[in-house]
C-alpha positions as CSV (number, residue, x, y, z in Angstrom):
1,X,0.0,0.0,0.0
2,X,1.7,3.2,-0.7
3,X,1.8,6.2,1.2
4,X,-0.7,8.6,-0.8
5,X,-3.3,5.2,-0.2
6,X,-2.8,5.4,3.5
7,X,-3.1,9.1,3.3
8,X,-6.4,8.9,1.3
9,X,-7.9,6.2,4.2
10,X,-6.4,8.1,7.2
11,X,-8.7,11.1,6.0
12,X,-11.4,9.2,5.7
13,X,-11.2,7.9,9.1
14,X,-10.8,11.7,10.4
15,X,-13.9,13.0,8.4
16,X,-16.3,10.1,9.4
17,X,-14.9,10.2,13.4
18,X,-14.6,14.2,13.7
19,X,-17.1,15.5,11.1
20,X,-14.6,17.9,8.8
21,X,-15.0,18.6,5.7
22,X,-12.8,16.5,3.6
23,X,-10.6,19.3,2.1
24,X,-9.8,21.0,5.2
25,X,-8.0,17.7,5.9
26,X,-3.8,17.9,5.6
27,X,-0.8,16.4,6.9
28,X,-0.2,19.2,8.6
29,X,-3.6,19.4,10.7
30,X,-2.9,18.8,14.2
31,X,-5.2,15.9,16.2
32,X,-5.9,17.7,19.4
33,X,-6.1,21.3,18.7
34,X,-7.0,21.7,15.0
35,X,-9.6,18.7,15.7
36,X,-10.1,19.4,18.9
37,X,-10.2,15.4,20.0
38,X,-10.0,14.8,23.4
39,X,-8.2,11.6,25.2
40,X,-11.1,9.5,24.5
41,X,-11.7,10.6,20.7
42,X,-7.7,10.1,20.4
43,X,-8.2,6.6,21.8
44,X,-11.1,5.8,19.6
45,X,-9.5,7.4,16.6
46,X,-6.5,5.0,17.2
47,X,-8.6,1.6,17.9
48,X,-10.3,2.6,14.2
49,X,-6.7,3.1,12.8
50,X,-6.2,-0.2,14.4
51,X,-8.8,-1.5,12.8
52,X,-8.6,-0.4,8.9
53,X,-4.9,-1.4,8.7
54,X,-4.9,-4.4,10.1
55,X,-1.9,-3.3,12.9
56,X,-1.4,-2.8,16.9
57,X,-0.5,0.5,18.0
58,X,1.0,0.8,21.6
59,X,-0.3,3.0,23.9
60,X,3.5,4.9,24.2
61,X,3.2,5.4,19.8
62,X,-0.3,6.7,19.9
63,X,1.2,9.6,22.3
64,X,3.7,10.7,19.7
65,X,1.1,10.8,16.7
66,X,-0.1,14.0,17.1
67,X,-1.0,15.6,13.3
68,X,-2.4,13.3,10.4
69,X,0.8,13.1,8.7
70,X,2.3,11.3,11.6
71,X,-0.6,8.7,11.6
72,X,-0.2,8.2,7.8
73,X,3.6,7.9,8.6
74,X,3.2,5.5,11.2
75,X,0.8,3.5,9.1
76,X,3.0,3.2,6.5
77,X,6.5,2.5,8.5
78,X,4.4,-0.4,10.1
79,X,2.7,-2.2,7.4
């Protein structure tokens, strides 16, 4: 799976799970205060990560992906 195919399902996830509009989505956007996810919508955002790809991601990882491009990075380093 390449990197732009993670991108593209990574915004997905945000659009359904935060309700933004898709184009306001970038790498750049930051989880917590662009987003404005809490712990629990972090939490839940990471289980459906978990989910779509298929992959475990440990509690001390989740805490260091804090914008989108570091889930897609993540993603794609681990798949």
């Amino acid at each position: 799976m390449s990197r732009e195919e993670v991108f593209t399902k990574v915004k997905a996830i945000i659009v359904k799970h935060f309700d933004i509009a898709e184009d306001k989505v970038t790498e750049d956007v930051s989880i917590q205060e662009d987003l404005g996810a809490d712990s629990i919508s972090i939490m839940e955002f990471v289980l459906e990560l978990e989910e779509e790809f298929g992959t475990e991601i440990s509690d001390e990882d989740a805490e260091k992906i804090q914008t989108v491009g570091a889930a897609v990075n993540y993603i794609a380093d681990h798949k």
